[in-house]
C-alpha positions, 0 to 999 in steps of 0.5 A: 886681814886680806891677803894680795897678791903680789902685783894687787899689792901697790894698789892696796897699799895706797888705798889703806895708807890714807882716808880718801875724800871727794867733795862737791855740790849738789844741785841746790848748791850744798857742799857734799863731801864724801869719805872711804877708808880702806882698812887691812881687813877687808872692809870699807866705810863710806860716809856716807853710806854703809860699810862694804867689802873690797879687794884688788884682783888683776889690779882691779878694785872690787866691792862687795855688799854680801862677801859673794857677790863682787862688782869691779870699780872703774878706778884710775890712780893717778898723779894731781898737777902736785904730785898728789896721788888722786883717785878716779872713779864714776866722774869723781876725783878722791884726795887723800885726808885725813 
């Protein structure tokens, strides 16, 4: 299991309570939808996509496809109008599912 340091420890543990999804349509008009779950250990599964590594330093999200090479994430966590917690990262929004 990864081990957080204390101020990284929030942002894990919202990323590993739920499934996050993010859903759209591509330019021919099929819906898109795409799911990561962060699991304690570690990894990452995407669908689509294959699985990676991630972790939080200085509250930063990080993936890795190697275990070596690490790339932070532009990522926000933020409220929804509903008070739903939502993600932010590359233009998409993730809610949490299931």
């Amino acid at each position: 299991e990864a081990k957080a340091a204390p101020q990284n420890q929030p942002l894990s543990q919202a990323l590993t309570r739920n499934p996050w999804c993010s859903s759209g349509y591509d330019i021919s008009g099929n819906r898109k939808l795409e799911r990561l779950v962060f699991m304690r250990n570690g990894l990452v599964n995407q669908t689509p996509g294959t699985p990676a590594r991630w972790r939080v330093q200085n509250e930063t999200l990080e993936f890795s496809r190697d275990g070596i090479t690490w790339s932070a994430q532009p990522l926000r966590l933020a409220l929804s109008s509903t008070g739903s917690p939502v993600l932010q990262s590359h233009g998409k929004e993730y809610r949490q599912c299931d």
